[in-house]
Biotite code that builds the C-alpha atoms (Angstrom):
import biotite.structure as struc

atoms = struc.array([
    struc.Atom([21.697, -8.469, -11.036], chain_id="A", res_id=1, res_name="UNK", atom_name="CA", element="C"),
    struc.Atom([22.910, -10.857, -13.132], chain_id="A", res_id=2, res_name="UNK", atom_name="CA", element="C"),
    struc.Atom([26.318, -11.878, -14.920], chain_id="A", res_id=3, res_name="UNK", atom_name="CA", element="C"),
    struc.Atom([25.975, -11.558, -18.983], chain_id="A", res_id=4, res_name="UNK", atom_name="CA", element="C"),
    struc.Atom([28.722, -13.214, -21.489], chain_id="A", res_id=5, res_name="UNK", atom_name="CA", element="C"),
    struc.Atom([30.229, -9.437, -21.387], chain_id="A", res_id=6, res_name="UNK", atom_name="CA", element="C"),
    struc.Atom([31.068, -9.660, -17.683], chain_id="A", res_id=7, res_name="UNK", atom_name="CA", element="C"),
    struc.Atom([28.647, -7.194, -17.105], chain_id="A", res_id=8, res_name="UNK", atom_name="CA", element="C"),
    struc.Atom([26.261, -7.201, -14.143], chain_id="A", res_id=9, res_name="UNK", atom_name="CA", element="C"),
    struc.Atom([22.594, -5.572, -14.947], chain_id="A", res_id=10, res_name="UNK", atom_name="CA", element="C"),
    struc.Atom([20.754, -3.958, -12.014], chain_id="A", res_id=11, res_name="UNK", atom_name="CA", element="C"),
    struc.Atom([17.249, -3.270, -12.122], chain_id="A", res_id=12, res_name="UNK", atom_name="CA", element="C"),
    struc.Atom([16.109, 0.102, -12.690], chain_id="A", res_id=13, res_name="UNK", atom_name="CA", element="C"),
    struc.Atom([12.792, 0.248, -12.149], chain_id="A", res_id=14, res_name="UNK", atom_name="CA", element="C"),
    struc.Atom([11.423, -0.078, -8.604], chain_id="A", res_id=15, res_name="UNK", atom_name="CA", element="C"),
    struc.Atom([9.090, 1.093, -5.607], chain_id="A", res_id=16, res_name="UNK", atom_name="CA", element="C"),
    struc.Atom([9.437, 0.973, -2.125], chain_id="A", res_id=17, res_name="UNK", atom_name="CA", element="C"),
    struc.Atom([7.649, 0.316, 1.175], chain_id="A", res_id=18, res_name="UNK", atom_name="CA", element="C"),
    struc.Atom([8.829, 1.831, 4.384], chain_id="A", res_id=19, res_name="UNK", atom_name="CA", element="C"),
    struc.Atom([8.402, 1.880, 7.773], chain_id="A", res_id=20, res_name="UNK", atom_name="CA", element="C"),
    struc.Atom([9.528, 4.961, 9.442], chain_id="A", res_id=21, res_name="UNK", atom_name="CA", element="C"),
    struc.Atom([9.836, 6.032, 13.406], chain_id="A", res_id=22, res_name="UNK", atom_name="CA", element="C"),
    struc.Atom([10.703, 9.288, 14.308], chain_id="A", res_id=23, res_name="UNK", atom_name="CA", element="C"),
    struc.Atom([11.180, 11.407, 17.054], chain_id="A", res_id=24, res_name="UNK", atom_name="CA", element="C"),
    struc.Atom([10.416, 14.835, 17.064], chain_id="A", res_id=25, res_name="UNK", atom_name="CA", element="C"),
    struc.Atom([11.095, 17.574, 19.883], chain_id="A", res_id=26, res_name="UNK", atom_name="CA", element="C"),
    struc.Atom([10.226, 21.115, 19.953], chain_id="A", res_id=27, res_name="UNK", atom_name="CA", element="C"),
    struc.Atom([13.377, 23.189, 20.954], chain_id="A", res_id=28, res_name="UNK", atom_name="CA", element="C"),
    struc.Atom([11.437, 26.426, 19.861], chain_id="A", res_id=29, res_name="UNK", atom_name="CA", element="C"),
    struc.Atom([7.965, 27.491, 19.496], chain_id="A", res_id=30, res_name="UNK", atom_name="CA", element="C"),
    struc.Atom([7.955, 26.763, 15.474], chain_id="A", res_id=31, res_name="UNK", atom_name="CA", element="C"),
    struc.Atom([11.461, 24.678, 15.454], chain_id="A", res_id=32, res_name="UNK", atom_name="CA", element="C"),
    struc.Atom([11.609, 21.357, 15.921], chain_id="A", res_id=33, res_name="UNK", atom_name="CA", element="C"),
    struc.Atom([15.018, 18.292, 15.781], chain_id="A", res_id=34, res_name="UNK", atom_name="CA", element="C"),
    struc.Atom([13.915, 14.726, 15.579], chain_id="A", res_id=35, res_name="UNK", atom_name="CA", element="C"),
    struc.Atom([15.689, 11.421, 15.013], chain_id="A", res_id=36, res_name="UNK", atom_name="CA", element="C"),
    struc.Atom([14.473, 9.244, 12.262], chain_id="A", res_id=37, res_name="UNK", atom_name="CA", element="C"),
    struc.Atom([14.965, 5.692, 11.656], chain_id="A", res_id=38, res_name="UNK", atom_name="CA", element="C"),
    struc.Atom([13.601, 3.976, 8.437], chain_id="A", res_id=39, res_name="UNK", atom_name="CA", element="C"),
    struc.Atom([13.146, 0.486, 6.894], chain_id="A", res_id=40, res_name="UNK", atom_name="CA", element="C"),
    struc.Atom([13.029, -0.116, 3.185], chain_id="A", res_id=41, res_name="UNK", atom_name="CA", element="C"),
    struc.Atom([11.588, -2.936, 1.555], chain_id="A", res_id=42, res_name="UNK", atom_name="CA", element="C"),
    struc.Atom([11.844, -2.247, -2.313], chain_id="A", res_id=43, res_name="UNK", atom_name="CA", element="C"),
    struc.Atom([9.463, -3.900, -5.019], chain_id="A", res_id=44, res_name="UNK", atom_name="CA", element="C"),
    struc.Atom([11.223, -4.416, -8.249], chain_id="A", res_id=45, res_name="UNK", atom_name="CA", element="C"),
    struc.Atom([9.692, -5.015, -11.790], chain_id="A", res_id=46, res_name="UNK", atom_name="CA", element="C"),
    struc.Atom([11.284, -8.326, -12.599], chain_id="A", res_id=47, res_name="UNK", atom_name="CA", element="C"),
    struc.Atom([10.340, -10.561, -9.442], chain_id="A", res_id=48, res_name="UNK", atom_name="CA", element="C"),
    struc.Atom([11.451, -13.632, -10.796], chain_id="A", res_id=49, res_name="UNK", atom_name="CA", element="C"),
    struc.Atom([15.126, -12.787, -10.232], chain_id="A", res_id=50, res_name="UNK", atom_name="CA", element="C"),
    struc.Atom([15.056, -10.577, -7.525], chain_id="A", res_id=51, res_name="UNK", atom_name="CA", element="C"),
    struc.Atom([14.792, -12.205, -4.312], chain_id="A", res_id=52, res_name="UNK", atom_name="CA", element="C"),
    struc.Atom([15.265, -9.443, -1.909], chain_id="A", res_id=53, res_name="UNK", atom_name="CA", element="C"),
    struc.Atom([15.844, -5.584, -1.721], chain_id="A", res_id=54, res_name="UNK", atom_name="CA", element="C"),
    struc.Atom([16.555, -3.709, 1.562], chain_id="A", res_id=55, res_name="UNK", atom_name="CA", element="C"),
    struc.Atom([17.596, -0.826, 3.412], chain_id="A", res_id=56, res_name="UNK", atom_name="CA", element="C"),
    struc.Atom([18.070, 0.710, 6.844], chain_id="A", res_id=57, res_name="UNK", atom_name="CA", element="C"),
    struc.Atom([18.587, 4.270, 7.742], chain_id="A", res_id=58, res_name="UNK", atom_name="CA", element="C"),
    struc.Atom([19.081, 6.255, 10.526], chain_id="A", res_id=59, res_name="UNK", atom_name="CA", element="C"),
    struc.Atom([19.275, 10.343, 10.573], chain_id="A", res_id=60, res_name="UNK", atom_name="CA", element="C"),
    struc.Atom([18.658, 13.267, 11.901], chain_id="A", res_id=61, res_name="UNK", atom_name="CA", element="C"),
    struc.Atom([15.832, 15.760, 11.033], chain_id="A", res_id=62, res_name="UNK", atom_name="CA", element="C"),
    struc.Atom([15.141, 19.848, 11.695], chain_id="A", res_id=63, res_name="UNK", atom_name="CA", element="C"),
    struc.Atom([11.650, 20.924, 11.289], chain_id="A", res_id=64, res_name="UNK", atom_name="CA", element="C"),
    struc.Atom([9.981, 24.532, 10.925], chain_id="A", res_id=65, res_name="UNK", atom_name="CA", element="C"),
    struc.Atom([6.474, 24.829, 11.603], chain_id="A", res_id=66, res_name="UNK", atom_name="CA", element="C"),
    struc.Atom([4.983, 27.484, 9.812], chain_id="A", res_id=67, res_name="UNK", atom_name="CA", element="C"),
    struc.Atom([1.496, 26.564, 10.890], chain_id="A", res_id=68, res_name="UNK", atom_name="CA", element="C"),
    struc.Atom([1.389, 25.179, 14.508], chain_id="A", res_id=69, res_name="UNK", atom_name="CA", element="C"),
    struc.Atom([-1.571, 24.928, 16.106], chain_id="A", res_id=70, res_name="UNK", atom_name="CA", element="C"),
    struc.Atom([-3.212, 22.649, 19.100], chain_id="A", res_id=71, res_name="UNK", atom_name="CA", element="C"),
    struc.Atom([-4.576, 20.169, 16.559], chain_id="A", res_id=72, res_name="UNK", atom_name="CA", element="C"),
    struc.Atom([-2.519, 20.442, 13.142], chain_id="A", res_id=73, res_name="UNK", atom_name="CA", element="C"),
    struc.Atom([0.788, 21.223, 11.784], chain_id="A", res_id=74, res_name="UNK", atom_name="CA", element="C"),
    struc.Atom([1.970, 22.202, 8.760], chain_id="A", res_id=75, res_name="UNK", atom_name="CA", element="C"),
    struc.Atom([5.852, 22.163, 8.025], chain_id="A", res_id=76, res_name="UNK", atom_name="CA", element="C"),
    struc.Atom([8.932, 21.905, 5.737], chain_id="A", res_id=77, res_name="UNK", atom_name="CA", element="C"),
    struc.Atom([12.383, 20.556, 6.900], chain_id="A", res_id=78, res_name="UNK", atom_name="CA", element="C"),
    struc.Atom([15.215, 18.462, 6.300], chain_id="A", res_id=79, res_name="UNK", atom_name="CA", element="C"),
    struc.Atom([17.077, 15.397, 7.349], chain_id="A", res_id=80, res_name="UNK", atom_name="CA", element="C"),
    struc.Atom([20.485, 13.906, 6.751], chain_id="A", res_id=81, res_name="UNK", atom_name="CA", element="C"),
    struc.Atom([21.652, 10.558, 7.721], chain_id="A", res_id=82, res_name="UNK", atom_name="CA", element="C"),
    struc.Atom([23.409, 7.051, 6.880], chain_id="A", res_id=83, res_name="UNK", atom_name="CA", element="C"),
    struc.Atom([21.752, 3.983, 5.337], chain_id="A", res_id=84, res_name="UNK", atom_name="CA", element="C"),
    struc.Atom([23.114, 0.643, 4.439], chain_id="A", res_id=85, res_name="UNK", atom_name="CA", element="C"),
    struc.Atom([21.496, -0.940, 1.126], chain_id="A", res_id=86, res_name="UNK", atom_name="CA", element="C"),
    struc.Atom([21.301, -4.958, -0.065], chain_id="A", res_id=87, res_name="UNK", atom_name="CA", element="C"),
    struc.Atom([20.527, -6.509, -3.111], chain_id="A", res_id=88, res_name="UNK", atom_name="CA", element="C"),
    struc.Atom([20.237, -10.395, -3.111], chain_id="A", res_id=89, res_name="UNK", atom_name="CA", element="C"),
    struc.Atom([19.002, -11.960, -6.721], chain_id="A", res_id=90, res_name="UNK", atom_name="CA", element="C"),
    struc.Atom([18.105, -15.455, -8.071], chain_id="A", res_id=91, res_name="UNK", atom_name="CA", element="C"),
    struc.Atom([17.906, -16.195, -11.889], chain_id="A", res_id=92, res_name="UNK", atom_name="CA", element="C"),
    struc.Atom([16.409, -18.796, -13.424], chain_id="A", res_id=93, res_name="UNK", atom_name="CA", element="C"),
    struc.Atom([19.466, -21.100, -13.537], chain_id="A", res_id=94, res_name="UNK", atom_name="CA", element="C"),
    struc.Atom([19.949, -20.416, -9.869], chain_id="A", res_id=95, res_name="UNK", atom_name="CA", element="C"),
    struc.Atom([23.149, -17.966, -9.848], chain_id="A", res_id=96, res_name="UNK", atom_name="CA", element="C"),
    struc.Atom([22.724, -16.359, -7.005], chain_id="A", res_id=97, res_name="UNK", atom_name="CA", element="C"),
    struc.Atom([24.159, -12.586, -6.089], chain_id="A", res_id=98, res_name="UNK", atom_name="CA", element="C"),
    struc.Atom([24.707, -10.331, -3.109], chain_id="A", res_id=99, res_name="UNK", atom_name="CA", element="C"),
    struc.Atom([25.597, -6.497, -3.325], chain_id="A", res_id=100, res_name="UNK", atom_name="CA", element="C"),
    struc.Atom([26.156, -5.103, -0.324], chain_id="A", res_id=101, res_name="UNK", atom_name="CA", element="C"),
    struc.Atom([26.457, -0.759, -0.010], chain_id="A", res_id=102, res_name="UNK", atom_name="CA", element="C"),
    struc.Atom([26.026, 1.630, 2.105], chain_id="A", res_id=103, res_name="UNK", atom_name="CA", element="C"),
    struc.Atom([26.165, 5.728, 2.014], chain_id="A", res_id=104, res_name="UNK", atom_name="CA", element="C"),
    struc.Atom([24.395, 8.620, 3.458], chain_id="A", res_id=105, res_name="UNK", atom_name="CA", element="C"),
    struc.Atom([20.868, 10.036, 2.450], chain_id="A", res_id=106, res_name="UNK", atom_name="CA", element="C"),
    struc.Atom([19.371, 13.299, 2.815], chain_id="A", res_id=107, res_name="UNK", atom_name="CA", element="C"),
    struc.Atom([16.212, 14.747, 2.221], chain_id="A", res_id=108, res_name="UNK", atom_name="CA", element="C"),
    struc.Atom([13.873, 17.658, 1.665], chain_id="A", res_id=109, res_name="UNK", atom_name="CA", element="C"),
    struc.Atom([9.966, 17.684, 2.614], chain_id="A", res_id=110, res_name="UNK", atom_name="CA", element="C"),
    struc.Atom([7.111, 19.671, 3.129], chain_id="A", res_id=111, res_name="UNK", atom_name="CA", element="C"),
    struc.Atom([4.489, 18.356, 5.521], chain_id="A", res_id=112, res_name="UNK", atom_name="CA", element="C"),
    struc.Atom([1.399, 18.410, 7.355], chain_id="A", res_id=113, res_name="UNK", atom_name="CA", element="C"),
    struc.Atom([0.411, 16.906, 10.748], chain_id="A", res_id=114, res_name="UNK", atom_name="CA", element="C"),
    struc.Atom([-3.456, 16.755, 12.091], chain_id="A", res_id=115, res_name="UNK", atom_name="CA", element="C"),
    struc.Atom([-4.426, 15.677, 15.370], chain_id="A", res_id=116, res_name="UNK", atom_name="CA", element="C"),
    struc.Atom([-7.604, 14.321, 16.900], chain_id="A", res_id=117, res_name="UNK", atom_name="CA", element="C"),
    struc.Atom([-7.796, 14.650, 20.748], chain_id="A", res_id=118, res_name="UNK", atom_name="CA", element="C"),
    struc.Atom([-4.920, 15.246, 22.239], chain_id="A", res_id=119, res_name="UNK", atom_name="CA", element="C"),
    struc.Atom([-2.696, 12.543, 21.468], chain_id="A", res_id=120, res_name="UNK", atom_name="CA", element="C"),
    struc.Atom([-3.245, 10.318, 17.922], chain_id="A", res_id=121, res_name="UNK", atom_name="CA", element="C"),
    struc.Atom([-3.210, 12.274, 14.693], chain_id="A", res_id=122, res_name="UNK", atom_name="CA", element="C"),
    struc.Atom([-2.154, 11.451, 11.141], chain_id="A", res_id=123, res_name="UNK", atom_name="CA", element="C"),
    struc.Atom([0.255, 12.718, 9.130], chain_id="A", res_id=124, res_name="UNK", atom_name="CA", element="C"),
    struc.Atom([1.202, 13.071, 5.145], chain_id="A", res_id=125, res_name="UNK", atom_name="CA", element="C"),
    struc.Atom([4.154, 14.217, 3.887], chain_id="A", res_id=126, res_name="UNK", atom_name="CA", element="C"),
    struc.Atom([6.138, 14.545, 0.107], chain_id="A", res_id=127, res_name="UNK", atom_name="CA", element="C"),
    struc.Atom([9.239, 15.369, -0.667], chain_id="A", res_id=128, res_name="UNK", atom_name="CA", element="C"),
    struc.Atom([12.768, 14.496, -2.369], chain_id="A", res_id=129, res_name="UNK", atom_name="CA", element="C"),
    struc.Atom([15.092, 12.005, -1.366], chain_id="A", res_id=130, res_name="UNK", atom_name="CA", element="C"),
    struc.Atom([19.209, 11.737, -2.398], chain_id="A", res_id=131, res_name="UNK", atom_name="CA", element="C"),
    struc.Atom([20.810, 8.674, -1.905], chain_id="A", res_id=132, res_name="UNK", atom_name="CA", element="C"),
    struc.Atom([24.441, 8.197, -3.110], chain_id="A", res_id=133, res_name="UNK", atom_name="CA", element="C"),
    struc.Atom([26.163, 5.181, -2.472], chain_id="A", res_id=134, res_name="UNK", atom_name="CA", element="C"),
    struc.Atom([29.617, 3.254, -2.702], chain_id="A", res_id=135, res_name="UNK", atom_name="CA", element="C"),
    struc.Atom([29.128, -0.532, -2.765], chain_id="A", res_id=136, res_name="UNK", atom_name="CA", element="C"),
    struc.Atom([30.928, -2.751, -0.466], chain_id="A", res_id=137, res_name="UNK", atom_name="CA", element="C"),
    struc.Atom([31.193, -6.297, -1.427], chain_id="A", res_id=138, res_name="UNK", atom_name="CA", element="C"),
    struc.Atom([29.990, -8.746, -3.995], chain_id="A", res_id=139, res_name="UNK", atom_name="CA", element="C"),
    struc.Atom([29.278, -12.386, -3.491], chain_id="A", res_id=140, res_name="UNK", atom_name="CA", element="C"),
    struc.Atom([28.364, -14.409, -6.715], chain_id="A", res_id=141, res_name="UNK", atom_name="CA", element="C"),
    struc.Atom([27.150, -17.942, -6.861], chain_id="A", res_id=142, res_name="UNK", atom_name="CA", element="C"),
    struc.Atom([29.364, -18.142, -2.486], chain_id="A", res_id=143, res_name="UNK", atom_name="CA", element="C"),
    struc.Atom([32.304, -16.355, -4.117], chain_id="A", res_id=144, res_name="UNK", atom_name="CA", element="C"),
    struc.Atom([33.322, -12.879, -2.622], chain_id="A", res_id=145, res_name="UNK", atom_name="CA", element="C"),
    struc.Atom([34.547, -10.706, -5.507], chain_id="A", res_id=146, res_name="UNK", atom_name="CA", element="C"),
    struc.Atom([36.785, -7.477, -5.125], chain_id="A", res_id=147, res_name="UNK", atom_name="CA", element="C"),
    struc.Atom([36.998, -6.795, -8.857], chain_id="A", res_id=148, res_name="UNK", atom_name="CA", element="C"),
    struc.Atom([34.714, -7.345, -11.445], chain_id="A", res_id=149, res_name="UNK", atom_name="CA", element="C"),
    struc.Atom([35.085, -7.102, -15.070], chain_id="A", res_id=150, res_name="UNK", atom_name="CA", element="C"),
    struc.Atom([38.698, -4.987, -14.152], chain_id="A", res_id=151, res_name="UNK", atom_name="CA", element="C"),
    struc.Atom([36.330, -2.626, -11.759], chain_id="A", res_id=152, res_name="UNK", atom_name="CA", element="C"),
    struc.Atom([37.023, -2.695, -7.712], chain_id="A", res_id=153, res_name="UNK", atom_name="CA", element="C"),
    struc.Atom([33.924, -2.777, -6.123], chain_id="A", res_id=154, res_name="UNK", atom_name="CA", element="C"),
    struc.Atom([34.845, -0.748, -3.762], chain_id="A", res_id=155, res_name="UNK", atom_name="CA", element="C"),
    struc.Atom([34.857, 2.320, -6.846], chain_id="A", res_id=156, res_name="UNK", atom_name="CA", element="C"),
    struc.Atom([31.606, 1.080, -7.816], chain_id="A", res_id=157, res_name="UNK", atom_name="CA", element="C"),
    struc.Atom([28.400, 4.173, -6.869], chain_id="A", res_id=158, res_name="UNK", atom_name="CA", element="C"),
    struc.Atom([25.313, 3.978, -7.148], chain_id="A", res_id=159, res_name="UNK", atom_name="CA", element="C"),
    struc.Atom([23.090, 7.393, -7.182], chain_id="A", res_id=160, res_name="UNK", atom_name="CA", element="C"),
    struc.Atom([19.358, 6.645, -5.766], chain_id="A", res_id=161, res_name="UNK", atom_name="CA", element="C"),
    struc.Atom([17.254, 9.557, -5.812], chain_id="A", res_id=162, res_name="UNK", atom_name="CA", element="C"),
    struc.Atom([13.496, 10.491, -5.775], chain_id="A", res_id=163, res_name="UNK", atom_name="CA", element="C"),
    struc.Atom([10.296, 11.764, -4.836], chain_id="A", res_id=164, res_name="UNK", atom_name="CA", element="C"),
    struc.Atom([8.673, 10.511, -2.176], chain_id="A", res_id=165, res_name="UNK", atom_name="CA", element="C"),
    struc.Atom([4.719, 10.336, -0.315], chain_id="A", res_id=166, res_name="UNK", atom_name="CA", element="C"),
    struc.Atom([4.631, 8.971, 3.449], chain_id="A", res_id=167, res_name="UNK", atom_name="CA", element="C"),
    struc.Atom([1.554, 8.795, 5.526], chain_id="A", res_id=168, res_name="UNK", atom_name="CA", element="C"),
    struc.Atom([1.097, 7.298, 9.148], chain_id="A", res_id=169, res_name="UNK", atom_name="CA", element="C"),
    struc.Atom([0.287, 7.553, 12.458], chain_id="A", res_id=170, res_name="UNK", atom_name="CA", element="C"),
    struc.Atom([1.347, 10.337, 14.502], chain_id="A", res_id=171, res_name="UNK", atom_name="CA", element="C"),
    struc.Atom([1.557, 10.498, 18.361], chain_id="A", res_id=172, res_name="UNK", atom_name="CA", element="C"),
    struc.Atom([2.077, 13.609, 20.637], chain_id="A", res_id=173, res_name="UNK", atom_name="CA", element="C"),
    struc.Atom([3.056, 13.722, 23.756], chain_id="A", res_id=174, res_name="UNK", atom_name="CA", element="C"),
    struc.Atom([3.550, 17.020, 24.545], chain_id="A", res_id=175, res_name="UNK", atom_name="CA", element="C"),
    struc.Atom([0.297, 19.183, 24.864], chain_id="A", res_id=176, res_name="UNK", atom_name="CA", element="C"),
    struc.Atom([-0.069, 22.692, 24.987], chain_id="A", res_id=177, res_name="UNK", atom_name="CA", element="C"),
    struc.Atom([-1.213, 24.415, 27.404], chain_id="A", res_id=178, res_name="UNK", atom_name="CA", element="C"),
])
C-alpha cells in the first residue's frame, strides 16, 4: 500500500499464504460429518521491502460427506462458511507507514482425503476453492486514522480474495470404530 501523487493507494496483487488450521470434526451420521474450523493466515507478498506484515484469522463452520470411510482412510468433499478479519501493515522506503484493517466472511469448497496409521495419527491432504469478500474498516496512514480517501469512505471500500487452495497436516482421531 502506498500513497502516489494521484491520491491513490496501490495494494499488492500478487501473494501466497501460509496457514495454520485446527479443526474439529464430529460424525453425526455414518458418512456425515460438522466440524468447527479455525485458521491463521500469514501471507507472503512479492514486494517485501514495503510490506511489513499480512494477516488473517478465521473461524467457521464445516459439513463433510464421506464417500469413502473406512477404519484407516477417508475420502470426502464438503463445505465451510465462516468470518475472518484481514490486516495489512506496509513500510516504504521513506518510512510512510499504513494500516488497513477489514474483515468479511469466507466460504469454501473442497474435496479431500484422510489416511490413518494405527488408530489415532493420520495425515491428511486436501484442495479446493476459497471466496473471500471483504469491506475494509479503517485506515491509518503515517498515525493518522482516515475515513475518506481520495473522496472514497473506507467503509465502501471491498476487496474480493478468492482462490485455490492445497492443505496438508496432521490428523488425529479420537473416535474408533468398532
Amino acid at each position: 500500500m502506498n500513497r502516489e501523487g494521484n491520491g491513490n493507494i496501490n495494494i499488492q496483487k500478487k501473494y501466497i499464504s501460509s496457514k495454520a488450521f485446527l479443526g474439529l470434526d464430529y460424525h453425526i451420521k455414518e458418512q456425515i460429518s460438522l466440524g468447527l474450523e479455525s485458521i491463521s493466515q500469514n501471507y507472503i507478498m512479492d514486494d517485501t521491502t514495503k510490506v511489513k506484515n499480512v494477516s488473517a484469522g478465521c473461524i467457521g463452520l464445516n459439513l463433510k460427506f464421506h464417500f469413502i470411510n473406512r477404519e484407516k482412510s477417508s475420502a470426502y468433499f464438503g463445505a465451510s462458511i465462516g468470518g475472518f478479519s484481514f490486516e495489512y501493515q506496509v513500510k516504504d522506503s521513506i518510512l510512510n507507514e499504513g494500516r488497513l484493517i477489514g474483515n468479511g466472511f469466507y466460504n469454501t469448497f473442497f474435496l479431500g482425503y484422510n489416511k490413518y496409521f494405527g488408530k489415532v495419527f493420520g495425515l491428511f491432504i486436501q484442495t479446493g476453492f476459497i471466496n473471500q469478500p471483504m469491506q475494509m474498516n479503517s485506515l491509518t496512514f503515517n498515525g493518522t486514522s482516515y475515513d475518506t480517501w481520495n473522496r472514497l469512505r473506507i467503509a465502501n471500500w471491498n476487496i474480493l480474495m478468492r482462490g485455490l487452495f492445497i492443505n496438508a497436516g496432521l490428523n488425529f482421531k479420537f473416535r474408533n470404530k468398532e
